[in-house]
VOFISE-32190 format. One record per residue (C-alpha): residue number from 0; residue in one letter; x, y negated, z. Coordinates in steps of 0.2 Angstrom, whole numbers, always signed. Example, Ala and Ser with C-alpha at 12.3 -4.5 7.8 and 13.67 -1.06 7.14 Angstrom:
2
0; A; +62; +22; +39
1; S; +68; +5; +36
REM end
This chain:
669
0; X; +317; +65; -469
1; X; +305; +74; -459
2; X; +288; +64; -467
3; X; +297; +69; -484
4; X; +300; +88; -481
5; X; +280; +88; -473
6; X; +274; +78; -490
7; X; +284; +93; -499
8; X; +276; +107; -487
9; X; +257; +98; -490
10; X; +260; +99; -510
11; X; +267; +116; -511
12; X; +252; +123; -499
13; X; +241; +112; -510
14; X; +248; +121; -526
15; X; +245; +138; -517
16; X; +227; +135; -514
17; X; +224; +129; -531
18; X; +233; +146; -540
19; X; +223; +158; -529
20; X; +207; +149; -533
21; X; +212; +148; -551
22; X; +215; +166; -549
23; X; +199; +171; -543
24; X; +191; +162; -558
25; X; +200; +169; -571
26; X; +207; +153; -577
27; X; +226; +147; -578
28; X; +235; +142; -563
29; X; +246; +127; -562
30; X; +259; +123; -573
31; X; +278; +128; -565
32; X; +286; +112; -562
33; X; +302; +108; -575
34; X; +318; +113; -571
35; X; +331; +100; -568
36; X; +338; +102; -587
37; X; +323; +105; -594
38; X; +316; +88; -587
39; X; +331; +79; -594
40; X; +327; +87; -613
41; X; +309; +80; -610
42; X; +314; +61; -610
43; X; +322; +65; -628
44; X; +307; +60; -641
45; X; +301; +79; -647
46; X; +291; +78; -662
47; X; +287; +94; -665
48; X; +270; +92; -663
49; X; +268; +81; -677
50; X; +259; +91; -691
51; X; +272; +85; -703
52; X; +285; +94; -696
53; X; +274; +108; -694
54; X; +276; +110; -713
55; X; +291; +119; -719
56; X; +301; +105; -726
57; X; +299; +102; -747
58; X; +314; +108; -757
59; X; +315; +92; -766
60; X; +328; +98; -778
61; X; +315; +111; -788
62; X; +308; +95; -796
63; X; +322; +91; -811
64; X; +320; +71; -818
65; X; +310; +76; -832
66; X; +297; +85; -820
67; X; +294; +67; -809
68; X; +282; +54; -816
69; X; +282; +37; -806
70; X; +265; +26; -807
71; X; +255; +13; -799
72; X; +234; +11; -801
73; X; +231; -6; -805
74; X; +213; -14; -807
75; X; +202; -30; -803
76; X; +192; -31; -785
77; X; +180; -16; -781
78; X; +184; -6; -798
79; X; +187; +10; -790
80; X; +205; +10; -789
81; X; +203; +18; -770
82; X; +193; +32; -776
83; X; +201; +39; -791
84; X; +218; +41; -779
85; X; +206; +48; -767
86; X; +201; +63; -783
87; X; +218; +64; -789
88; X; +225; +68; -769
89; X; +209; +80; -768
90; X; +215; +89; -785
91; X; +232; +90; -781
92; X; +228; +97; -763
93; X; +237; +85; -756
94; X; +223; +82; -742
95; X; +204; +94; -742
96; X; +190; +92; -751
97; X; +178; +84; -740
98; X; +162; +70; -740
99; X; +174; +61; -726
100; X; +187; +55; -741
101; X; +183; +38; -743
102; X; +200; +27; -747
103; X; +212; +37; -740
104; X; +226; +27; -742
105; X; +218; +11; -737
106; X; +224; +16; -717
107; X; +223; -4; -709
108; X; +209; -9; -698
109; X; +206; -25; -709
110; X; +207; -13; -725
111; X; +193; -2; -719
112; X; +181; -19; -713
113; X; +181; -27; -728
114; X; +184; -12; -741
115; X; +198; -20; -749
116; X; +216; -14; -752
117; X; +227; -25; -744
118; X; +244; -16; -746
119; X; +252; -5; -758
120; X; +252; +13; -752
121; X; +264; +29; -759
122; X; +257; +48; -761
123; X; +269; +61; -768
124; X; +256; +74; -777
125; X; +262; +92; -783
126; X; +253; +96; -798
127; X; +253; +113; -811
128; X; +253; +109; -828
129; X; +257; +122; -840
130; X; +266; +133; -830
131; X; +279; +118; -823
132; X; +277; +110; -809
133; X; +277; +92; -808
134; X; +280; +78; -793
135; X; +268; +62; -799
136; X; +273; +49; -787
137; X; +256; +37; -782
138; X; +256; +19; -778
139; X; +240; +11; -775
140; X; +239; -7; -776
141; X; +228; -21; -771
142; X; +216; -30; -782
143; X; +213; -47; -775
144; X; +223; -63; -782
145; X; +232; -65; -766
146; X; +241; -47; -768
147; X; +248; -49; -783
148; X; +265; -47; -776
149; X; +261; -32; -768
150; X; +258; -27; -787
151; X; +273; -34; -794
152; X; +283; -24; -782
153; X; +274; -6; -784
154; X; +278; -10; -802
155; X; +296; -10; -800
156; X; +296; +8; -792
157; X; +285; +13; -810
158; X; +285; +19; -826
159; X; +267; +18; -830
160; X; +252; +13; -823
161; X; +233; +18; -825
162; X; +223; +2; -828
163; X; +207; +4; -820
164; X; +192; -6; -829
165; X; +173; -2; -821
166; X; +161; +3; -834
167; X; +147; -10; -830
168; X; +156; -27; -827
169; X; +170; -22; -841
170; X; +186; -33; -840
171; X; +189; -47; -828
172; X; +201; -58; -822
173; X; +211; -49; -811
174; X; +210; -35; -825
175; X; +220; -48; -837
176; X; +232; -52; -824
177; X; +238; -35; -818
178; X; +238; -29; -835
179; X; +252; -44; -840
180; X; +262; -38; -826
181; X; +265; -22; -832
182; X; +267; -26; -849
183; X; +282; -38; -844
184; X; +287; -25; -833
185; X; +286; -14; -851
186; X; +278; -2; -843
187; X; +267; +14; -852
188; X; +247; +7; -848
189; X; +236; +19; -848
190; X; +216; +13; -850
191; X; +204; +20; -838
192; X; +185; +17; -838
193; X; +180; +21; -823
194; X; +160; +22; -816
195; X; +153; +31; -830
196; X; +140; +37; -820
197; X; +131; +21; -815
198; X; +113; +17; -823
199; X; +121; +1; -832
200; X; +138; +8; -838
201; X; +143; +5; -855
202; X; +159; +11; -857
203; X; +158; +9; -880
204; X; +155; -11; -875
205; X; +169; -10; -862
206; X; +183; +0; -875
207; X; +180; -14; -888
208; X; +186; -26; -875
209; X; +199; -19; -870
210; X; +204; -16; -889
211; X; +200; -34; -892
212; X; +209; -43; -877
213; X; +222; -30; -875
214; X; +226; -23; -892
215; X; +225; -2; -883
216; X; +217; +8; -896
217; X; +197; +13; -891
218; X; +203; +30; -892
219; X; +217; +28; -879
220; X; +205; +27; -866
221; X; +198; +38; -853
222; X; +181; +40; -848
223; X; +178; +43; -828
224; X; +168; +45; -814
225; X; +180; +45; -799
226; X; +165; +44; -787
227; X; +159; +60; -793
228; X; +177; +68; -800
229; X; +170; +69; -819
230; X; +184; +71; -831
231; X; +200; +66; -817
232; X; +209; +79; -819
233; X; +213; +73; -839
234; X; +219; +56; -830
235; X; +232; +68; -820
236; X; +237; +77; -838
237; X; +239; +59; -850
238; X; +249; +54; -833
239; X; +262; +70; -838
240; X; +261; +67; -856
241; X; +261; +47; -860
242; X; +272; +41; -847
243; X; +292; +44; -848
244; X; +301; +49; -834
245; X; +313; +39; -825
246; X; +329; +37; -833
247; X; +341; +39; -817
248; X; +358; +48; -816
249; X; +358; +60; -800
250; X; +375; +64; -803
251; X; +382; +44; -800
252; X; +384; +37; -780
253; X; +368; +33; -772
254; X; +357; +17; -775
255; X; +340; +14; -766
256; X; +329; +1; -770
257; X; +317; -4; -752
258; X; +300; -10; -760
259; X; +289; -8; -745
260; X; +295; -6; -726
261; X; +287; -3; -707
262; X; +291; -5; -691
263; X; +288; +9; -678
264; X; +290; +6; -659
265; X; +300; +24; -657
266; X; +309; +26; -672
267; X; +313; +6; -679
268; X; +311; +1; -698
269; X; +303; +14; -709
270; X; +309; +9; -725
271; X; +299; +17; -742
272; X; +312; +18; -756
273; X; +314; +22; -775
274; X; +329; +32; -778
275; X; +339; +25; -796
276; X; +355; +34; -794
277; X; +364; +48; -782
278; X; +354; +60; -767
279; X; +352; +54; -750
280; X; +350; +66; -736
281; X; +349; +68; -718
282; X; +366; +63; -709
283; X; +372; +52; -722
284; X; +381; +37; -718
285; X; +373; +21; -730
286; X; +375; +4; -731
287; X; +362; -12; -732
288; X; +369; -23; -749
289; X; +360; -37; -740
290; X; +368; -36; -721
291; X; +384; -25; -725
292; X; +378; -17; -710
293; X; +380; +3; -710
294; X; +366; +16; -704
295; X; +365; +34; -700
296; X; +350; +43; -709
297; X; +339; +50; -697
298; X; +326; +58; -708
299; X; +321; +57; -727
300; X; +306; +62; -734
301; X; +290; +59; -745
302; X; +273; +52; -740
303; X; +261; +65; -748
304; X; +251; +54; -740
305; X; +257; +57; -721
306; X; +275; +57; -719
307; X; +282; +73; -722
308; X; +300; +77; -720
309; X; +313; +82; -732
310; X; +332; +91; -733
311; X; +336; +77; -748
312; X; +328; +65; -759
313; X; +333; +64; -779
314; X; +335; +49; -790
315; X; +322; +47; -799
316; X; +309; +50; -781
317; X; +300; +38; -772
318; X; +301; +43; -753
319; X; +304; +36; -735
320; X; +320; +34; -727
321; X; +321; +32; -706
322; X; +340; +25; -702
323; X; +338; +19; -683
324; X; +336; -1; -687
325; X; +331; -8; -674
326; X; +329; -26; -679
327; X; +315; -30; -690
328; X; +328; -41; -699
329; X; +338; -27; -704
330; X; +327; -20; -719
331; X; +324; -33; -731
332; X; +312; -28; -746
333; X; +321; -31; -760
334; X; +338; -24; -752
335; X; +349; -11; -764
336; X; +355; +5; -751
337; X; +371; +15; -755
338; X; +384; +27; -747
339; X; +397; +22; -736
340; X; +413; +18; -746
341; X; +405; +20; -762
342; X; +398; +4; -766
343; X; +389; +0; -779
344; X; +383; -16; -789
345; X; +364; -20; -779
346; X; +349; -20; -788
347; X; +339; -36; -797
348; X; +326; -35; -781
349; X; +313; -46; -781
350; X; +311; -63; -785
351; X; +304; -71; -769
352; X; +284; -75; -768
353; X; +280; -93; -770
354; X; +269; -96; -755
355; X; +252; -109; -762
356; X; +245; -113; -744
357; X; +254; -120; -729
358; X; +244; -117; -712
359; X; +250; -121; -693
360; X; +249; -107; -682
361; X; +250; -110; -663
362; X; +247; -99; -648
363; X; +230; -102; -639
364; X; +242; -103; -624
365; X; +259; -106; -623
366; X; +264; -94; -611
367; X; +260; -81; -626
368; X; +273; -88; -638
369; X; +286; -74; -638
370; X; +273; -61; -639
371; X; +267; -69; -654
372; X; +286; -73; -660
373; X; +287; -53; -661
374; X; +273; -51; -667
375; X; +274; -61; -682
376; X; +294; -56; -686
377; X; +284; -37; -686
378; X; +271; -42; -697
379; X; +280; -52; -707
380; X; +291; -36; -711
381; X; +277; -25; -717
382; X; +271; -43; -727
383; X; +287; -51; -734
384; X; +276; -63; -746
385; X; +273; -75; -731
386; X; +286; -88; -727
387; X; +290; -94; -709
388; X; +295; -111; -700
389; X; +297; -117; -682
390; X; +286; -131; -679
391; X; +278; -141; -663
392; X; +264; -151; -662
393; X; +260; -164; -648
394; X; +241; -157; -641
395; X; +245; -138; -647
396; X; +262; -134; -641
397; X; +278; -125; -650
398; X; +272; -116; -667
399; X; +276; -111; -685
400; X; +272; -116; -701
401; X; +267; -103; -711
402; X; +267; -99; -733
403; X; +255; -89; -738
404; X; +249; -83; -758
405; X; +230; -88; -754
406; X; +218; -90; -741
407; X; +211; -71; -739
408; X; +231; -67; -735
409; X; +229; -81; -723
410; X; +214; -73; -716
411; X; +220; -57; -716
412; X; +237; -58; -709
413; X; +225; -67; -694
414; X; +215; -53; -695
415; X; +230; -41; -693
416; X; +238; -51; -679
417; X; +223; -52; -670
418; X; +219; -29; -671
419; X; +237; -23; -671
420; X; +248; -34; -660
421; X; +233; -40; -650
422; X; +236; -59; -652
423; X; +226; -75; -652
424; X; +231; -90; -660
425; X; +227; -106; -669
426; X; +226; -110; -686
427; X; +228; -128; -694
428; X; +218; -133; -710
429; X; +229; -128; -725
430; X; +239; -138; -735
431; X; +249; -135; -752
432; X; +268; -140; -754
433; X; +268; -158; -762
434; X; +282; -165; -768
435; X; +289; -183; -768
436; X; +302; -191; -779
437; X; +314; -203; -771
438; X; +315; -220; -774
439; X; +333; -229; -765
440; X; +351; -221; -766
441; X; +350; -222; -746
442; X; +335; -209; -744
443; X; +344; -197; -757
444; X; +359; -197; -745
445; X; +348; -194; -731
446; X; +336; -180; -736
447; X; +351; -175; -749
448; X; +339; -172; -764
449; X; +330; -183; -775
450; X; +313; -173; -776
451; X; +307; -167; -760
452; X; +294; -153; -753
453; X; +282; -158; -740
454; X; +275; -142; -733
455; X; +266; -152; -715
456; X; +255; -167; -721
457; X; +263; -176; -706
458; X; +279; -179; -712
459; X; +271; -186; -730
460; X; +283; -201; -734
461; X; +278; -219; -737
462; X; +273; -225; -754
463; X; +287; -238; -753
464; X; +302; -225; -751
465; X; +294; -215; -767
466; X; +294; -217; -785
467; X; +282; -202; -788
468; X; +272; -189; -780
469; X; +268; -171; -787
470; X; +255; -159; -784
471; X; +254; -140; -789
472; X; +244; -135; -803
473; X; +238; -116; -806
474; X; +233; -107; -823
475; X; +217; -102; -820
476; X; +205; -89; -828
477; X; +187; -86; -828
478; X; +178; -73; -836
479; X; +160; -75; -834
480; X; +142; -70; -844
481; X; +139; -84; -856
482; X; +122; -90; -848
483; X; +134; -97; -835
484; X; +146; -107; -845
485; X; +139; -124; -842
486; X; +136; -125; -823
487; X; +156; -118; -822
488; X; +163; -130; -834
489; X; +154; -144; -821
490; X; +160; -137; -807
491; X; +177; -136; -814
492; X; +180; -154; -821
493; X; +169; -159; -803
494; X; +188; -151; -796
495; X; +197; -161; -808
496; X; +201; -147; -820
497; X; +207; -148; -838
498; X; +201; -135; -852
499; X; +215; -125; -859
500; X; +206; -111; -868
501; X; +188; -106; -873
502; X; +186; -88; -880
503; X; +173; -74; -882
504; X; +179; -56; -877
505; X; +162; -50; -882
506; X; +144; -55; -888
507; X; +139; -61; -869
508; X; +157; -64; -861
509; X; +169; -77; -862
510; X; +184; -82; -855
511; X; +190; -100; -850
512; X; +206; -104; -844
513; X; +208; -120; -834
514; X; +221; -131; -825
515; X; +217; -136; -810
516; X; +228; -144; -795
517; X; +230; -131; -783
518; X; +222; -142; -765
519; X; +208; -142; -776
520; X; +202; -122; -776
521; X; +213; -116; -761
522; X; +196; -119; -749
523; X; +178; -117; -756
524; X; +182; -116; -775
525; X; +179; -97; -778
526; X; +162; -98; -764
527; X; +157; -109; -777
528; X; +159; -100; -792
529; X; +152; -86; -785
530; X; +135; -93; -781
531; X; +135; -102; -795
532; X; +137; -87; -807
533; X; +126; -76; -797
534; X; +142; -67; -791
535; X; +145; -61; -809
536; X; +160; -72; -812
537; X; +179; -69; -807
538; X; +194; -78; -804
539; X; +211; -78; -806
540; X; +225; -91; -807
541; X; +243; -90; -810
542; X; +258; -104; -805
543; X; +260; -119; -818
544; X; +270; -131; -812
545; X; +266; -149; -804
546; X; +260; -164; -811
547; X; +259; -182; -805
548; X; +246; -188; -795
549; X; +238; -201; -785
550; X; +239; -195; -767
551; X; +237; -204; -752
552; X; +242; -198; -732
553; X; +226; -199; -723
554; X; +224; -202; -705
555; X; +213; -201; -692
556; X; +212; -212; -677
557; X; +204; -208; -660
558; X; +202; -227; -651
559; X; +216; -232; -664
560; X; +229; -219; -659
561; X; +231; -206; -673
562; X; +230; -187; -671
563; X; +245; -180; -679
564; X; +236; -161; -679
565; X; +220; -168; -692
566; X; +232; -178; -705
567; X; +228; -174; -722
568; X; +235; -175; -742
569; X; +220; -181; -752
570; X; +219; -187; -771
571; X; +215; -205; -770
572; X; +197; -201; -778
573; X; +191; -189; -765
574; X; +196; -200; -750
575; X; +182; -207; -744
576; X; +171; -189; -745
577; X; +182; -182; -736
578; X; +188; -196; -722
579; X; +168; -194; -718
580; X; +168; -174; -718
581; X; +180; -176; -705
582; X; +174; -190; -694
583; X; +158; -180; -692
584; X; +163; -163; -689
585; X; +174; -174; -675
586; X; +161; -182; -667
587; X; +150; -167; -668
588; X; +163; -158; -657
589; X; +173; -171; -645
590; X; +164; -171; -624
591; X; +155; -191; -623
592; X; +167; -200; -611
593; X; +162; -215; -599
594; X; +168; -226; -615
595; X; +165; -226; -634
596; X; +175; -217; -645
597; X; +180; -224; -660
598; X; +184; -211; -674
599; X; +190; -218; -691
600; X; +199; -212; -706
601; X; +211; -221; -713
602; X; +223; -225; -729
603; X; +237; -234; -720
604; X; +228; -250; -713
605; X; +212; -247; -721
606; X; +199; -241; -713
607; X; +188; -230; -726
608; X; +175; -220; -713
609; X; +171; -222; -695
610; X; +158; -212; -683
611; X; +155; -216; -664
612; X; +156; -203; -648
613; X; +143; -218; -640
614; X; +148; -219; -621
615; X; +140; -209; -607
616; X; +131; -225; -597
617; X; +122; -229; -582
618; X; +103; -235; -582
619; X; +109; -253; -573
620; X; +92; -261; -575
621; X; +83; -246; -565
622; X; +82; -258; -549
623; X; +74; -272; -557
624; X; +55; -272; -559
625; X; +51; -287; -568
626; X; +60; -304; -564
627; X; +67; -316; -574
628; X; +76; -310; -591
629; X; +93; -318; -588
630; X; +95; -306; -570
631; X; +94; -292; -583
632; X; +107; -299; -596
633; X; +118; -302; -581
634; X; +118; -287; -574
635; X; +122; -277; -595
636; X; +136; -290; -598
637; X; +144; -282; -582
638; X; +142; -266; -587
639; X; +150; -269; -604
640; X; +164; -277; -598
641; X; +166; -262; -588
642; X; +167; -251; -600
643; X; +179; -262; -611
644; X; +191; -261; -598
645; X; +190; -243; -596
646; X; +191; -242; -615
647; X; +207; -251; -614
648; X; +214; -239; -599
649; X; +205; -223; -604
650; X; +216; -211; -615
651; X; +206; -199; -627
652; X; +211; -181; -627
653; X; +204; -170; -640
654; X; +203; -152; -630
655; X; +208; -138; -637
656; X; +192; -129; -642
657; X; +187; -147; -651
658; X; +202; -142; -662
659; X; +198; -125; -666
660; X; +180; -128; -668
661; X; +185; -143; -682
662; X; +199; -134; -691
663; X; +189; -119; -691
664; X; +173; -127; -700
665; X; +184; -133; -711
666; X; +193; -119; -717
667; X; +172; -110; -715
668; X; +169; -125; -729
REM end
């Protein structure tokens, strides 16, 4: 007690010292400690320093139906998608005029590296158009391939969209497959030529296109420079006048549609939703359709484009919604909210995303495995398009098996793993889901369906239990200048492709659609196209099915014992090219032991390539200078013997960094 009360005096005469020299200065002194109750409000998040809360809240109600317009910007890769939501914030005064606005919305890490959009992002504007006032709801979408259920979602929560096409490349690929979403969706399209300022625009060349592939009169279109701001603000007024309003009833019980959701260490789920019927506000007790669980509503509000809270959100608005869930299971996108005790019929959702590529994701050390557990069920909330699956592998430990849309989402949800939740891991060579149709009564008993999905190339069945095996197939479409044509078509039937469609879009561009098997573009197919087009050619590729195909279950052998981890699905053609790939990155990587390794490919029992990690080995004939020759040749016999024996004893282990340097140049390839 007494040392306590001393340590109490010492502080106290400590805080004296500092006030009267503080005093002397001029400065502040020392802040009075808290008062017991004072200290306990204190452990209670306050978030009144947030700068959204510093805002008066927005009287949400001031904006009747026919005053809301919902709409998505959709485009090809690098159009400029990015930047005209940057202007029309800027116009809107939604954020300041500035040099610094460069993708505002794209606010990831990985977005900002490689200047892509990776996920959808909402921005409520408040725009004056002839003396009303008007709430335009943004959603900014991805352009890449691999997004395009980011896209399809946004679109659910629209009306209308802006198609963006750049003025010097015109239409491409990504351009023809956004633009079918929305029109299945039926949604308003609204053309937008966008870079008008560049030396080599030619935005008359780029309406015909549109006119021609499309069907959009050249007259619908708008010509823009969203880099400099020329002509954006008529994009904002066709917004008001050529897409409807949403037709919602604010007057029936609530319905809320969760297209997007986040996960925040304070607060739990952050769920974005689109309001279809009813009024939600603060207090309100709702239900999830999907869990029948019920939530209190801790916060509503708009993104506009930080959050900023709201007394109610309206049918008809796209907002966020904070209901203190605390599991990352809770908020399912797709999942229809209503009022407790007034239930309602849910909404369609979304139909799930068909993963393409299957990769093994382990940690680089097991002790890590919850921490990367959480950090994938987090992840996979903010990404709902990637599939998980517990899995385990002999030399790497406990794991999953992972779906994703392509190989940049593989990348990137690595990417996103490695800069937000700090983790390292393993990735496995991807694989696509093959099928195989049983052949016996008995296996359909065991496996309780005739046609199975093979997802892990290490439980590829037999030829002998199967009648069959399929392999995906994608729709593919390449736009490209017609100087091109006859290098691509090569490469294309090199990936064994089949020719669908040939058609001009204008005097130098053409379009080819192609069916290719999907194990066949998921690595190195678009690298390829790219270098050999110059880069002017684009991509895209839709699902189509599967077909049947010769596939064979390759293994690889260290010393005759298989590595279950390098087992791959090939087409029986391209066998032998790639056994060999393998068996040299292989021996490039595995440490010489004191024997020879053997490493071979092989198709059941035969072997198709073969490399040799020769043996580390001991100059035996060092001591003999000169002499007969049968001394020496006794004395290398020995030594072989040897290192049979250790061959025989002598267990190869391929060390973790042989593994990641392999499946890493692999996937590099």
């Amino acid at each position: 007690m007494w040392m306590l009360a001393g340590q109490g005096c010492w502080r106290r005469s400590a805080l004296a010292a500092w006030a009267t020299r503080a005093a002397r200065r001029g400065l502040p002194g020392p802040r009075p400690a808290p008062t017991r109750g004072a200290a306990a409000e204190s452990k209670t998040p306050d978030r009144s320093y947030s700068s959204a809360d510093r805002k008066e809240k927005i009287d949400m109600s001031r904006f009747p139906v026919e005053n809301t317009r919902n709409f998505s910007i959709i485009a090809h890769v690098d159009h400029g998608k990015s930047t005209l939501a940057d202007r029309l914030l800027e116009l809107t005064g939604a954020i300041d005029k500035t040099k610094n606005n460069k993708q505002v919305l794209d606010k990831l890490q990985v977005e900002r590296e490689r200047g892509i959009t990776v996920k959808a992002q909402t921005a409520s504007l408040f725009y004056d158009y002839e003396g009303k006032q008007y709430l335009l709801n943004l959603i900014d979408t991805p352009g890449h391939v691999d997004f395009s259920y980011e896209v399809s979602r946004s679109l659910s929560a629209c009306q209308g969209v802006l198609l963006v096409v750049d003025a010097n490349e015109g239409i491409q690929a990504q351009t023809v497959a956004n633009f079918f979403l929305a029109f299945e969706a039926q949604l308003s399209v609204i053309p937008v030529i966008n870079k008008i300022d560049l030396k080599n625009a030619d935005p008359e060349r780029v309406e015909k296109q549109i006119e021609k592939v499309f069907d959009i009169p050249s007259d619908e279109c708008i010509k823009i420079s969203a880099k400099l701001g020329t002509n954006v603000e008529s994009v904002l007024q066709a917004v008001i006048k050529r897409i409807p309003p949403p037709k919602v009833h604010r007057k029936n019980p609530l319905r809320a549609l969760v297209f997007d959701s986040t996960f925040d260490q304070y607060r739990g789920v952050i769920a974005n939703v689109a309001l279809f019927d009813g009024v939600v506000s603060k207090g309100d007790k709702i239900v999830s359709a999907h869990t029948q669980k019920t939530y209190e509503v801790n916060e509503v509000g708009v993104l506009n484009p930080n959050e900023q809270p709201t007394h109610k959100l309206y049918a008809g608005q796209v907002g966020y919604l904070i209901a203190g869930m605390k599991d990352v299971t809770e908020a399912q996108i797709g999942d229809t909210l209503y009022l407790h005790k007034q239930p309602v019929e849910p909404l369609p959702g979304f139909k799930s995303a068909k993963p393409m590529v299957f990769a093994g994701m382990y940690p680089i050390d097991q002790s890590e495995y919850n921490n990367l557990k959480s950090a994938i069920e987090k992840l996979t909330l903010n990404d709902s398009s990637v599939t998980v699956h517990r899995d385990s592998s002999l030399a790497l430990g406990a794991g999953w098996r992972l779906g994703f849309l392509g190989l940049l989402h593989m990348e990137v949800f690595n990417q996103r793993l490695e800069q937000e939740y700090n983790a390292s891991v393993i990735l496995t060579t991807p694989t696509v889901p093959y099928k195989a149709v049983l052949s016996s009564a008995k296996l359909i008993k065991e496996y309780r369906e005739k046609e199975i999905t093979i997802i892990n190339p290490a439980q590829f069945p037999d030829k002998s239990k199967v009648t069959e095996y399929l392999e995906p197939i994608v729709l593919g479409t390449i736009i490209t200048p017609d100087e091109y044509t006859g290098k691509i078509m090569m490469l294309c039937q090199a990936r064994r492709a089949v020719q669908k469609n040939m058609m001009y879009i204008d005097q130098n561009r053409i379009m080819l659609k192609y069916l290719f098997p999907l194990n066949e573009i998921v690595v190195d197919f678009y690298d390829s196209l790219k270098s050999l087009s110059s880069g002017y050619a684009s991509f895209d590729y839709e699902d189509a099915g599967y077909q049947t195909a010769e596939l064979v279950k390759m293994d690889i052998l260290l010393n005759g014992n298989i590595v279950e981890e390098l087992v791959t699905v090939v087409h029986k053609d391209k066998a032998y090219s790639a056994g060999k790939a393998i068996c040299e990155r292989l021996k490039d990587s595995l440490p010489r032991q004191l024997f020879e390794i053997a490493i071979q490919a092989a198709l059941g029992s035969k072997i198709i390539a073969r490399e040799t990690v020769k043996a580390y080995r001991k100059n035996v004939l060092a001591k003999c200078y000169g002499g007969d020759i049968t001394r020496k040749m006794k004395l290398l016999k020995r030594q072989a013997e040897g290192k049979k024996k250790l061959r025989k004893v002598g267990n190869v282990e391929v060390p973790k960094d042989a593994f990641i340097k392999v499946l890493k140049t692999q996937s590099d390839k």
